[in-house]
C-alpha positions as CSV (number, residue, x, y, z in Angstrom):
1,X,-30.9,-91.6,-47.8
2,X,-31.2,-94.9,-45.6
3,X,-30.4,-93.3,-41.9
4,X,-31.4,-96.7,-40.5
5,X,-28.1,-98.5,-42.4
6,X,-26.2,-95.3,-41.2
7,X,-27.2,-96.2,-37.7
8,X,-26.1,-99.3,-38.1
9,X,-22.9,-98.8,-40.0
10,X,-21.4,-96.1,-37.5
11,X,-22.8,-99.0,-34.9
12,X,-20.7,-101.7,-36.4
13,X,-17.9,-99.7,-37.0
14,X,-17.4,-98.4,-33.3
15,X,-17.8,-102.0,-32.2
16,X,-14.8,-102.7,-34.8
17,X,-12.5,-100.2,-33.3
18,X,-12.9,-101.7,-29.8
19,X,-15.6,-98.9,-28.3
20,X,-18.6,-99.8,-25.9
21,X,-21.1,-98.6,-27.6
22,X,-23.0,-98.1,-24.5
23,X,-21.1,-96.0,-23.2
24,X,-22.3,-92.2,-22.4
25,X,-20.5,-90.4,-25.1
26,X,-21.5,-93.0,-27.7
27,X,-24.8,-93.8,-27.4
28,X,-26.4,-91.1,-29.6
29,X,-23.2,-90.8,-31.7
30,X,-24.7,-93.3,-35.0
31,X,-28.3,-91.0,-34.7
32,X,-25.9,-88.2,-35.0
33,X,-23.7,-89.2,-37.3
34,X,-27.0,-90.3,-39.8
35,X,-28.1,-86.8,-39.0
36,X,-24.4,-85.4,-40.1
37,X,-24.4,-87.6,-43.0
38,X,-28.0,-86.1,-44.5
39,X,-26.6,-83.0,-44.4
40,X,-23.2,-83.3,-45.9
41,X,-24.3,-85.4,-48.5
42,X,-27.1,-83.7,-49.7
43,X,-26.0,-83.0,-53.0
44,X,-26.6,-86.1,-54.2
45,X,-29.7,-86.2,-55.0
46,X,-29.8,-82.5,-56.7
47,X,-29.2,-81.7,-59.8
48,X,-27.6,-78.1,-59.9
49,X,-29.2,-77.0,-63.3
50,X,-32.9,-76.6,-61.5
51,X,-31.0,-74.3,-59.3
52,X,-29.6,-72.1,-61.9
53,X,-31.7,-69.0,-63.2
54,X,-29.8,-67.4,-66.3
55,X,-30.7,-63.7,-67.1
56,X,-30.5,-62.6,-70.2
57,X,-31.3,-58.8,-69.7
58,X,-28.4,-57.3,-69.3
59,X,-25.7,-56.1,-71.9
60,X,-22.8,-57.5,-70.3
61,X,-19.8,-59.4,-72.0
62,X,-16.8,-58.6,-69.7
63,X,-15.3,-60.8,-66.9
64,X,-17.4,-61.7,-64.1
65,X,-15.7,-63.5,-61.1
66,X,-16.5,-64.6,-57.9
67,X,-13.8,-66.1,-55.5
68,X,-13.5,-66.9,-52.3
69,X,-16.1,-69.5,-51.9
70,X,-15.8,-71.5,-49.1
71,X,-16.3,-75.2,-49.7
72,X,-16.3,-78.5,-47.9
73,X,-16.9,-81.8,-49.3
74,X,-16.1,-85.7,-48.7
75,X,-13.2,-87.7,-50.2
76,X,-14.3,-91.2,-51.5
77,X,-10.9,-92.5,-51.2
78,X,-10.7,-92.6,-47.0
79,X,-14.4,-90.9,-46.5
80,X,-12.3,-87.7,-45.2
81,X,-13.1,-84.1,-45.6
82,X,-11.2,-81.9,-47.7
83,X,-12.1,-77.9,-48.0
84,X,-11.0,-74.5,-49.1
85,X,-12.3,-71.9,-51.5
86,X,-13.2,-71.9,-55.2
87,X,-12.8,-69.1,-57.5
88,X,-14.8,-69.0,-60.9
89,X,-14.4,-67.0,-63.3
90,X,-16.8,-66.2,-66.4
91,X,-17.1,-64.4,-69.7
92,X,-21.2,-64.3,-70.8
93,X,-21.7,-64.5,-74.5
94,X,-25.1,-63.9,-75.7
95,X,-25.8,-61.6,-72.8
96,X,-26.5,-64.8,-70.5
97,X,-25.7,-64.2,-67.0
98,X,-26.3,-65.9,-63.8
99,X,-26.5,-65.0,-60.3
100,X,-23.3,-64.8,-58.1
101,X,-25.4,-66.6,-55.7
102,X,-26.1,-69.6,-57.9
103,X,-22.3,-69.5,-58.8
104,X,-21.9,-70.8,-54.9
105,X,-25.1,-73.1,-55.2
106,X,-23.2,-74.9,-58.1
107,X,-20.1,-75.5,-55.6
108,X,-22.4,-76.3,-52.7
109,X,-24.2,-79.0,-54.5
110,X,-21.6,-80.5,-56.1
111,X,-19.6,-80.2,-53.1
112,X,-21.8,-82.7,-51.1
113,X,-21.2,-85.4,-52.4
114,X,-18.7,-88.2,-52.2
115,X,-15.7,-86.3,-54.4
116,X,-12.0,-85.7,-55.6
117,X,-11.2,-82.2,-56.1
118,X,-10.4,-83.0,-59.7
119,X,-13.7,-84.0,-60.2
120,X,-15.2,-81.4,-58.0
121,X,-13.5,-78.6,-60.4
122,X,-14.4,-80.6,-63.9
123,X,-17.9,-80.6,-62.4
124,X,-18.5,-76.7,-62.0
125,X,-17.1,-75.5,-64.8
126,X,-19.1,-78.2,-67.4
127,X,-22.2,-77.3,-65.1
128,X,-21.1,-73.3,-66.3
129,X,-20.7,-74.4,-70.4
130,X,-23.8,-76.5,-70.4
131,X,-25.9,-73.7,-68.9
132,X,-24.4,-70.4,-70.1
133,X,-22.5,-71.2,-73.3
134,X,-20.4,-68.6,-72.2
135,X,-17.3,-67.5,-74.0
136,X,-15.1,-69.2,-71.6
137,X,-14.8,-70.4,-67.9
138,X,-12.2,-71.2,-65.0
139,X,-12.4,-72.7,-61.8
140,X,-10.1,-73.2,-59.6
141,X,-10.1,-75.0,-56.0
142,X,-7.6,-75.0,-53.2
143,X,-8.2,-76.9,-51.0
144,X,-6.5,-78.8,-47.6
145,X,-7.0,-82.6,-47.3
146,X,-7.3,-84.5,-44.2
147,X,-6.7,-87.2,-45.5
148,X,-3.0,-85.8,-45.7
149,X,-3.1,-83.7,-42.8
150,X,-4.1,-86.7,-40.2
151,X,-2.8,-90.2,-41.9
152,X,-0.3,-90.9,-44.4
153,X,2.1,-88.6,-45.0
154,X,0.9,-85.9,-42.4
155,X,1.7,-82.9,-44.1
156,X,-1.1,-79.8,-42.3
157,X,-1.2,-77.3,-44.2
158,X,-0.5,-78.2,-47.4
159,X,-3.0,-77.7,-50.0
160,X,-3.9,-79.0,-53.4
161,X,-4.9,-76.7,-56.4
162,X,-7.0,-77.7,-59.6
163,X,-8.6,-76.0,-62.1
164,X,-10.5,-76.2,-64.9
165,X,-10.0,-73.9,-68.5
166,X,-12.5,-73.8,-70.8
167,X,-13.0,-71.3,-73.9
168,X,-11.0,-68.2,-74.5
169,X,-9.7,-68.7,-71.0
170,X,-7.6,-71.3,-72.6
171,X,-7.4,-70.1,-76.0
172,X,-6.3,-66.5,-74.9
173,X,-3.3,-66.3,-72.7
174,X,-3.7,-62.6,-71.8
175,X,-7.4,-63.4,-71.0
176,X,-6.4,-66.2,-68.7
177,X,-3.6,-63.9,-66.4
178,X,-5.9,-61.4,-66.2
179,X,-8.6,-63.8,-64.6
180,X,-5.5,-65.2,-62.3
181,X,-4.2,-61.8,-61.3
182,X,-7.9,-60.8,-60.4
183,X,-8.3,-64.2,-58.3
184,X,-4.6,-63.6,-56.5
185,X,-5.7,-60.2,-55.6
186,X,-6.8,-59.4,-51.5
C-alpha cells in the first residue's frame, strides 16, 4: 500500500472541498487517514486459504453454524462503509472441519477490501467449497449501507440481505429452513 499517494490524495481532496489544510484539525488528518486506510483495507493482499486449517479428526457430518459475525467493509461504488453480521452455515463431508475462528477470518479478509455485499457473500461461501468440499454451505449478510443512510435516498436503518446456497442447502428444502430457523434464532 502506497501511504505517500494516500497522503496526497486525502490532501487534494480537502483542498477540493474548500478546506485549509492548515488548519489545526486538518493537518494530521491525510497521515491518519493513510494509517485508516492500511488497516481497513488490509485484506487485499491476503489470500484467506493460508489462513484456513481444516481438521479432519473428528466424526462429524451434522450442521455447524456460526452467526452473528460482525463485519465492516468498503463500498467501491461511493468508497462508503457498509456493515452488519454474517451467518454461515456448513455441513462437513469427509469429516473436514474448520475452526469457527477461521469461519470469521474468511469474513474479515474478504471484508477488507473494496466490496459489494453480493460479492462479499459469493466470496465466503466459494472460499468454504474450494476448501472443505462440504456437503453444502450458506451465507448470508445483513448489512446497513451508508451510502443509503447519508446520500441518496437517506433511508437509516434499512438493511440489505444476501446470501449465498450452495449444496444440499439448495438441493434440500427442509435442510435449508432448518439452517434459517437456527440463524433467526436469539
Amino acid at each position: 500500500m502506497n501511504k505517500n499517494k494516500i497522503k496526497t490524495a486525502i490532501k487534494l481532496i480537502l483542498e477540493a472541498i474548500g478546506e485549509d489544510t492548515n488548519r489545526e484539525g486538518l493537518k494530521d488528518t491525510p497521515e491518519r487517514v493513510a494509517d485508516m486506510y492500511e488497516e481497513i483495507f488490509s485484506g487485499i493482499k491476503l489470500n484467506p486459504f493460508d489462513y484456513i486449517k481444516v481438521f479432519c479428526n473428528e466424526k462429524h457430518d451434522e450442521m455447524i453454524i456460526l452467526k452473528d459475525i460482525p463485519f465492516f467493509s468498503i463500498c467501491e461504488h461511493h468508497i462508503l462503509p457498509f456493515f452488519g453480521k454474517a451467518h454461515i452455515a456448513y455441513i462437513p463431508k469427509d469429516n473436514k472441519l474448520v475452526g469457527l475462528s477461521k469461519l470469521a477470518r474468511i469474513v474479515d479478509i474478504y471484508s477488507k477490501r473494496l466490496q459489494l455485499q453480493e460479492r462479499l457473500t459469493t466470496q465466503i461461501a466459494d472460499t468454504l467449497v474450494k476448501a472443505l468440499n462440504p456437503l453444502g454451505v450458506l451465507v448470508i449478510l445483513e448489512a446497513e449501507h451508508l451510502c443509503t443512510t447519508m446520500r441518496g435516498i437517506k433511508k437509516p436503518g434499512s438493511k440489505m440481505v444476501t446470501s449465498a446456497i450452495r449444496g444440499i442447502f439448495r438441493k434440500n428444502e427442509s435442510t435449508r429452513k432448518e439452517a434459517l430457523s437456527l440463524i433467526k434464532e436469539n
